[in-house]
C-alpha positions in Angstrom: 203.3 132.8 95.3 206.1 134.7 94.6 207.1 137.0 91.9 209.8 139.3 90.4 209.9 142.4 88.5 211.9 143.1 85.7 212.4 146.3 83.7 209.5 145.3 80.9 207.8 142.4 82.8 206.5 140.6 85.8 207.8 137.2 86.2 205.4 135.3 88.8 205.4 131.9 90.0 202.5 129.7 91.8 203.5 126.7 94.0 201.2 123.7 94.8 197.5 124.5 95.8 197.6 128.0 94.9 194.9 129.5 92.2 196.0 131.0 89.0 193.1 133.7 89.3 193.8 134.5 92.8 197.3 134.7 92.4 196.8 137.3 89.0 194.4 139.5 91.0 197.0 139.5 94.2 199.9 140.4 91.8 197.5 143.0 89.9 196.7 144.8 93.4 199.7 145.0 94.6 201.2 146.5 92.1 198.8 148.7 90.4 198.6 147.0 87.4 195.7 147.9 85.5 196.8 146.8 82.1 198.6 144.1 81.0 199.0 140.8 78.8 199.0 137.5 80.4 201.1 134.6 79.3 202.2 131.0 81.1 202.1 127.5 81.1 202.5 125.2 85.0 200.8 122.3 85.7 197.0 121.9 87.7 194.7 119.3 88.9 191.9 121.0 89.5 190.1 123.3 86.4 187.3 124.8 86.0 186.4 126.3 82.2 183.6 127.4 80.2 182.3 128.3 76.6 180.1 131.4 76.2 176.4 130.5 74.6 176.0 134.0 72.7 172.0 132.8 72.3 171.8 132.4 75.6 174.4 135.3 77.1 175.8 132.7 79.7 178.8 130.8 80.0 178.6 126.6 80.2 181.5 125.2 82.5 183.1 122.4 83.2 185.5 121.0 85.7 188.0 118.7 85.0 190.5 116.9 87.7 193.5 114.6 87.4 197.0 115.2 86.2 197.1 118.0 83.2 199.8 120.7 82.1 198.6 123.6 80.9 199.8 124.7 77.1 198.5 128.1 77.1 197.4 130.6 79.3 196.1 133.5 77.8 194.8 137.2 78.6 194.3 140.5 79.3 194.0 142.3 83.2 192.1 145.7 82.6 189.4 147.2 84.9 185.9 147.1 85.4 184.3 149.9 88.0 188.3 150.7 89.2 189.0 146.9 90.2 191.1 144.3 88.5 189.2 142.6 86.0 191.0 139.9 84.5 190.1 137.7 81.3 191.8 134.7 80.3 191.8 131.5 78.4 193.4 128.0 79.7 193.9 125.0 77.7 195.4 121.8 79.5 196.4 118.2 78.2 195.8 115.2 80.1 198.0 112.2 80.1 196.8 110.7 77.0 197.5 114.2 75.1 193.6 115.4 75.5 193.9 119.1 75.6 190.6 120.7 77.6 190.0 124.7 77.5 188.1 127.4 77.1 187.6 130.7 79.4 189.1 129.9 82.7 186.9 130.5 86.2 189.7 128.4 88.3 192.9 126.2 88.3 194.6 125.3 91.6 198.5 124.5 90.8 199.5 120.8 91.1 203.2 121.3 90.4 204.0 125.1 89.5 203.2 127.9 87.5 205.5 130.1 85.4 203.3 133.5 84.7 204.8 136.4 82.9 203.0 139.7 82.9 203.5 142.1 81.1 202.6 145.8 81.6 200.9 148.3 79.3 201.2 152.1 79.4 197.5 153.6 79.7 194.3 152.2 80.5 191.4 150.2 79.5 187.7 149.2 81.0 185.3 147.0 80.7 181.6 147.6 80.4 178.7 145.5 79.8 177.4 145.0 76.3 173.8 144.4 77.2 173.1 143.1 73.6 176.1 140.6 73.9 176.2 140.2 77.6 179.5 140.2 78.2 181.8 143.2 79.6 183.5 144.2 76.3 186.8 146.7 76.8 186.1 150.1 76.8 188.7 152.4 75.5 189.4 155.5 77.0 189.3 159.1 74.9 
């Protein structure tokens, strides 16, 4: 992993074997980020994403291996109990132009990654929404 910063962004990018998550949460750390917009696209061979069952409160995954770039990654980083918390969607084609997705739980880089991140003034939380079951955002006062 290695990243940049710039004056309105972060610029990060993930090499072969390294985890978008884990990469996002190192990055967030480090440099205090505790709110922010996350956008990039890379390549992975290794994904794990699910659909949330609202019925049922619980996500459904599944993993999917093999060759596949990813057209959009999507999210937010906020905070939940004063550590990174980060939410994001991941949709990947496969060679025959088969696009997977859904909420991601992991992708390991095949190629690269190309991240950007980009910082907001102020801060927001998560709690759980025990009628939904899922940590919503929280806004501060």
């Amino acid at each position: 992993m290695e990243y940049r910063k710039f004056k309105e962004a972060y610029v990060l990018r993930l090499d072969p074997g390294e985890e978008v998550l884990t990469g996002l949460k190192k990055l967030a750390e480090e440099e205090k980020i505790t709110l922010a917009a996350v956008s990039g696209l890379g390549a992975v061979n290794d994904i794990e994403v699910g659909v949330y069952y609202t019925q049922e409160k619980a996500y459904h995954s599944n993993t999917f291996t093999g060759y596949y770039e990813i057209t959009s990654l999507t999210g937010t980083i906020t905070e939940k109990d004063g550590e990174v918390y980060l939410h994001l969607h991941l949709s990947a084609g496969d060679k025959e132009g088969h696009v997977v997705g859904g909420h991601l739980n992991r992708a390991v880089i095949s190629a690269t990654a190309e991240i950007v991140v980009f910082p907001i003034s102020g801060h927001v939380g998560r709690a759980l929404d025990p009628e939904i079951g899922l940590n919503l955002m929280v806004f501060d006062e």
